[in-house]
N, C-alpha and C positions, 0 to 999 in steps of 0.2 A: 535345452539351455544349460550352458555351460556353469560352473558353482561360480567363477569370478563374477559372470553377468546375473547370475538369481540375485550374488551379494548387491549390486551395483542396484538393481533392480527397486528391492528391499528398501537399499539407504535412499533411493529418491523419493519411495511411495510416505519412509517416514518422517523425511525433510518437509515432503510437501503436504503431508496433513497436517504438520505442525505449525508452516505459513497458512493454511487453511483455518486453522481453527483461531488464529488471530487475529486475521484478515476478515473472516465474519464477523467476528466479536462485537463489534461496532456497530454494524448494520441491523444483527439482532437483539441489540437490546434497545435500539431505534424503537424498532417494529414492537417491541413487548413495552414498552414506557408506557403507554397508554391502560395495560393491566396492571405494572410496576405501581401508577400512580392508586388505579381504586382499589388493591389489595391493602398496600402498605401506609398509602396516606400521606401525608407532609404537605408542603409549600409546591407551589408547582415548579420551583427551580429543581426538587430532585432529579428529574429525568432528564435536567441539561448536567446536574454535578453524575448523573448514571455513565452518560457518553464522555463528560467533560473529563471523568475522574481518570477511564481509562485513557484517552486517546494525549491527554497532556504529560500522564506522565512514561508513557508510551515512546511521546514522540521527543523528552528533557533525556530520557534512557537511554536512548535506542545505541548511540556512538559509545557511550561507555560500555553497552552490550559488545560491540565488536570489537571494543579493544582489549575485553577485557577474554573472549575468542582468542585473538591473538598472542595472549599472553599467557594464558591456563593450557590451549587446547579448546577447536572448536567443537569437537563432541563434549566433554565436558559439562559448556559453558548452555550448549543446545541439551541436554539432558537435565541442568539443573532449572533451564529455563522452564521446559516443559513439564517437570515437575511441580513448578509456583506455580505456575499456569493452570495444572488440572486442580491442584487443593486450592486455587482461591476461585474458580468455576464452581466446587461444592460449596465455599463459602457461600459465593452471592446465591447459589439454589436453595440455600438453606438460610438466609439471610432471615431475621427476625422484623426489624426498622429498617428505615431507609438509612441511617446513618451506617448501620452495619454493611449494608449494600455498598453504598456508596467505597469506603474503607475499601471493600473485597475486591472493587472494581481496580483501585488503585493498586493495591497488591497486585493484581491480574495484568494492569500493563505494564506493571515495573517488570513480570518476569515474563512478557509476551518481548519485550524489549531487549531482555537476554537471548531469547531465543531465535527472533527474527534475524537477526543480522550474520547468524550462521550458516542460512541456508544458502545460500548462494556464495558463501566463502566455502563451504563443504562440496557444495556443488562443483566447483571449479579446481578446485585442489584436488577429491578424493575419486573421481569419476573418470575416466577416463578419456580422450579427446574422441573420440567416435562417438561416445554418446553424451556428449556435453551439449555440441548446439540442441540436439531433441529435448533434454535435460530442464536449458534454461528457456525455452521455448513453454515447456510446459511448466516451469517457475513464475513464465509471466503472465501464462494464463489465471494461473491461482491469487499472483499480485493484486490482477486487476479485475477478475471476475468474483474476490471472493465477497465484496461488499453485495454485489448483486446476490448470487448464490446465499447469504444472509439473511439477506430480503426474503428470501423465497421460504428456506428455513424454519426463521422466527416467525413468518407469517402464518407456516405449516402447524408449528409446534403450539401458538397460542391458540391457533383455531382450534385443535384438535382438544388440546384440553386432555392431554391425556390423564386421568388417578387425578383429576383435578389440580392439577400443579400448574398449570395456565403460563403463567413466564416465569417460570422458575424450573419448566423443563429447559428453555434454551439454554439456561448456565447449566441446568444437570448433566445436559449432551454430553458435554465434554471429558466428563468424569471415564467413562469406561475408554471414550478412543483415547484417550492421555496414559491410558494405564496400560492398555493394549499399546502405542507406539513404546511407553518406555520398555517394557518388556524387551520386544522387536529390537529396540534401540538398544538396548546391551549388547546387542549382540553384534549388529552392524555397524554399530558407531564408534569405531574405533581404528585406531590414527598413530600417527607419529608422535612425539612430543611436542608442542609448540615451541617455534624457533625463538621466540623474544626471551630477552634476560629477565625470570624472573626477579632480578636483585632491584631491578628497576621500578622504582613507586610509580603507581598508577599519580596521571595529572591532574591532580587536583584542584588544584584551581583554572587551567582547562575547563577540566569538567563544571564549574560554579560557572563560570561564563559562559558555558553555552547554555546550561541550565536556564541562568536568568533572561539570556537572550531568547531561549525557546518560549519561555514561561510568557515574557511581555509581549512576544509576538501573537501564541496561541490562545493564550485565556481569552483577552476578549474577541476570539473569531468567533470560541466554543460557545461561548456564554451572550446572551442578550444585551447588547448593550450598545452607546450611541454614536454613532456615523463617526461623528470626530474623533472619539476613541478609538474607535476601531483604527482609524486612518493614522491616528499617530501610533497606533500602537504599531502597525507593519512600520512605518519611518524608525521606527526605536528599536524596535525586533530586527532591521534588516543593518543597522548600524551595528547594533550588540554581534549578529551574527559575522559583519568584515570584521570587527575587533578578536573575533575568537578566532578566525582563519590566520589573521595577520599574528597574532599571539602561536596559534600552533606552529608558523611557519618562523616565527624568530626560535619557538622552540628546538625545531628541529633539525636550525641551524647551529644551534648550543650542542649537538649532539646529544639533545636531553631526552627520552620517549616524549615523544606528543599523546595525546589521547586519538585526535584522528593524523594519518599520513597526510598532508595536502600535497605531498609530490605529484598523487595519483592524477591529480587535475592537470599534469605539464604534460599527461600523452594528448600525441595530436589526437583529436576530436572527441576527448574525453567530455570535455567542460561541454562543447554543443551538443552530445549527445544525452546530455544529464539535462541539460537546459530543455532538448527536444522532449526528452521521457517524462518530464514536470512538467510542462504545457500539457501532454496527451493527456496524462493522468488528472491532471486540476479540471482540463476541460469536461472529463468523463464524470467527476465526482460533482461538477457542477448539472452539466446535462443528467444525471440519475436522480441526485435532488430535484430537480425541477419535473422530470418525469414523472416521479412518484409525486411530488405532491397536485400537481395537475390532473392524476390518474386518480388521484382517491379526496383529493375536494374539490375540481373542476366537472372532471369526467364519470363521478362516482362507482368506480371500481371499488371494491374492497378492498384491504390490505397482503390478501392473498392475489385474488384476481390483478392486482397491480404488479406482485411478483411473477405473476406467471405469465403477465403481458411481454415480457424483460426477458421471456425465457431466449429468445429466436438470438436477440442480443449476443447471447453466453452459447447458444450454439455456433453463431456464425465468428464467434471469436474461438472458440476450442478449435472447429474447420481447420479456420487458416493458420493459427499457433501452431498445431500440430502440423501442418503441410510445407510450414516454409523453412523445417529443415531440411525437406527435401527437394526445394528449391536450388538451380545454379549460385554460383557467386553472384552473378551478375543482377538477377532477379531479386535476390535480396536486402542488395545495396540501395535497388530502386523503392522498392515497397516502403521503408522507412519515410522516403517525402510523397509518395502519391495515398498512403494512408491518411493523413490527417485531410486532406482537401476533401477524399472521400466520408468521412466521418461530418463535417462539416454542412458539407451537402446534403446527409443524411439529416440532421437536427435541425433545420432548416424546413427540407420539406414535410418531416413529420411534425412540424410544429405548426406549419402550415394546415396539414391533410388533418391534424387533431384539434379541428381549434375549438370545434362545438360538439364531437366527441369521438371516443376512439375508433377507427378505422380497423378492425382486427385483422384483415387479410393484406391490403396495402402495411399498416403497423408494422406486421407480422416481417415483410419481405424486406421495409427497410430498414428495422431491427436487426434482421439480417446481415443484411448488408453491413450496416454500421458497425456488426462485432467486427466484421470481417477486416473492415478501415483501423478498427480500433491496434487490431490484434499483426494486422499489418507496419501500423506505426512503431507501435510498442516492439513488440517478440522481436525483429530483428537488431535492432539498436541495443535493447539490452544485451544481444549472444556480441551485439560487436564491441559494445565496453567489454565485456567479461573479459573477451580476447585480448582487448589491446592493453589492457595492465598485466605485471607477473604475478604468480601464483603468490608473492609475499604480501601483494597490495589487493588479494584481494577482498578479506573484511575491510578494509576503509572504505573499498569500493561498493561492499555490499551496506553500510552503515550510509553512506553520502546517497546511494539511491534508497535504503527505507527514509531517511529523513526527509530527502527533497518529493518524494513525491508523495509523505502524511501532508507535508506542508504546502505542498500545489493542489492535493485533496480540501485540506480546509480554507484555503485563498478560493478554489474554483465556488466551492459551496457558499465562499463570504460573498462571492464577486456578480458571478451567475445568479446562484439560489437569491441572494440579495435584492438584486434588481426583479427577480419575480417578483419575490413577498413584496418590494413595496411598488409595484404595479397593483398588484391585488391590494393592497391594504386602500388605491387608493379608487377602487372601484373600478379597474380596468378588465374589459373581457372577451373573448373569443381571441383573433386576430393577433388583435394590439396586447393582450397579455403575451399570445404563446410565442412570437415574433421576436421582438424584441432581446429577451435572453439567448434564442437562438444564434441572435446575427452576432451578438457580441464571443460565444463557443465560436462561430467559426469564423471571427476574425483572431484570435486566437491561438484558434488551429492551424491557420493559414500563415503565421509567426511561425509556428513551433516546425512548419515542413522547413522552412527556409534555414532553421538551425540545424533540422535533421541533414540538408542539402551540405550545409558545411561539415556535420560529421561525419557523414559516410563518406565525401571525397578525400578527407586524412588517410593518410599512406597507416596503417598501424604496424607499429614498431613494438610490440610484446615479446619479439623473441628476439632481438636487440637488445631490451633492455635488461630479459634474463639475463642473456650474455654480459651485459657490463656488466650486472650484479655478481656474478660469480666470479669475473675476473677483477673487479674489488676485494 
């Protein structure tokens, strides 16, 4: 291997352990809440302010993380990330009260939110085009598998118990690979100067509006609370959000910096393809929720045994991530709409085949399967945004996909998981619980092919618009 491709090599393995250790964050402190609680003690809302703390402010961050990529340098910006990120991982392992946890968690996504938004803006800019599609292929497998892969994890870590540290090893993990990537990452993460003027103040009030837009929308998805809330709170949340696009876009007609580009949304099939990748994603993060809680208070799995039911899942989506850069054009183009139908189909009859308990070999096969629809839908769609915007556009592009698809994560989980819990709450069983949730995933899903059908037919004009750009 030649030294340009070790380099290349290097900066993907430390781009994508640092979406990695993000991307689980969530999922394992899910799985450890239940020790979080008898260790530490409190009210039982701690372990919704554990997950609430990071993923709200996670997801209020995430666009100022990219823009602010754009403006420093996105090694930089992905280096100081990962550095808040490892020191407030020791915080919460070492956290005393819950209050202190809670606190460390919020530190922890403000700078998982630095971080994220670089990796797929580094990706596209610093890699070169032979190995880009494989690249973000295997970008999207980490996206999307890494709450699973958490699951399994946290599940691992609390079981084990290792030195008696129970859930305070899952935040310890990260201490050594964070310290091991920055090392690594000195060395390969290094770049051009970023193109934007710094003389340009960051948008501040920009940034306050989407804040509050994201805030009204998420909090009460995260946190417990009632039907009518919940329901105006998306009405309020989804207003707040055209108010902050329509605001960046007079901004950016003033010639003023926006905080995000919303030009990136005028390439053909951008907007359907972002709409297709937030359906996939929402429906997935609904069907895992429901999964797991059907596996371990229906099905009585364990909290391990439930992750490692999941595993066939996460193999049949690495499969075909990995394989459909080696796919033609033409194949490519197709898999983005005949993934979801396939997905669909899957959650459907495993919901059926599970109703009174788990079927491990049947399970096993269309677990399989369904990574494979999963990773079908997703992997291509994402290599074909990356494509179709220029290399300038592409942290807005990497900020607009981490935002839309936390935010189709915690819709699918309100929308899905929702209609489980209040099945169950109201004594519903076999069948008629596992059914239901299903059909509404794959009607859905069956939306989201018909968006993908529109984005992959768009002509992509990426190297068009570099052209205009340069000859501006």
């Amino acid at each position: 291997m030649t030294e340009p491709r070790r380099r290349s090599a290097a900066l993907l393995v430390v781009l994508l352990t640092g979406q990695a250790m993000a991307s689980m964050d969530t999922s394992i402190a899910a799985v450890a809440a239940p020790a979080i609680r008898a260790d530490l003690g409190g009210p039982a809302a701690v372990g919704q302010l554990v997950l609430a703390g990071y993923t709200l402010t996670f997801a209020v961050l995430v666009v100022v993380g990219a823009r602010l990529g754009a403006r420093h340098g996105g090694p930089r910006i992905f280096r100081l990330g990962l550095a808040g990120f490892t020191l407030a991982s020791l915080a919460c392992g070492l956290a005393p009260t819950p209050v202190a946890l809670v606190l460390a968690r919020v530190v922890q996504g403000a700078a998982g939110a630095l971080m994220v938004p670089q990796v797929l803006a580094l990706i596209r800019s610093a890699l070169p085009d032979a190995a880009r599609a494989r690249a973000v292929g295997a970008y999207s497998m980490v996206l999307a598998l890494g709450v699973a892969a958490g699951q399994v994890l946290g599940g691992l870590l609390v079981t084990l118990d290792l030195g008696g540290l129970t859930w305070r090893l899952a935040f310890l993990v990260n201490v050594p690979v964070g310290v091991v990537l920055q090392v690594v990452g000195r060395r390969v993460l290094a770049g051009p100067p970023a193109p934007a003027r710094r003389s340009e103040p960051l948008d501040l009030p920009g940034a306050a509006l989407l804040a509050t837009a994201m805030l009204i929308l998420v909090l009460p998805l995260v946190l417990e609370t009632a039907a009518w809330i919940r329901t105006a709170a998306v009405t309020a949340g989804a207003v707040g959000l055209w108010l902050f696009l329509r605001y960046e876009h007079r901004r950016a007609r003033r010639n003023a910096a926006p905080l995000l580009d919303v030009s990136v949304l005028r390439h053909p099939g951008v907007p359907a393809g972002l709409l297709a990748c937030c359906v996939v994603m929402g429906c997935y993060a609904g069907f895992l929720f429901v999964f797991t809680l059907r596996a371990q208070d229906v099905l009585g799995l364990s909290a391990l045994a439930a992750g490692l039911a999941f595993l066939p899942y996460a193999v049949g989506f690495a499969g075909c991530g990995l394989a459909v850069a080696r796919l033609p054009g033409s194949a490519r183009a197709a898999l983005p709409v005949v993934g979801p139908p396939v997905l669909a189909a899957v959650a459907v009859l495993l919901a059926g085949a599970s109703a009174g308990r788990w079927p491990w070999p049947a399970g096993s096969s269309l677990l399989l399967l369904g990574g494979a629809g999963h990773a079908a839908a997703f992997s291509p769609l994402v290599t074909r945004l990356t494509d179709a915007v220029p290399a300038g556009a592409a942290a807005a592009l990497s900020g607009i996909v981490s935002t839309g698809t936390l935010l189709a994560a915690v819709l699918g989980v309100t929308v899905v998981g929702g209609l489980h819990l209040a099945l169950a709450a109201a004594g519903v069983a076999g069948a008629a619980l596992a059914l239901p949730p299903a059909l509404a995933t794959a009607a859905l899903l069956v939306a989201g092919a018909f968006a993908a059908r529109r984005a992959v037919r768009a002509r992509p004009v990426a190297a068009t618009a570099m052209v205009e750009e340069v000859n501006c």
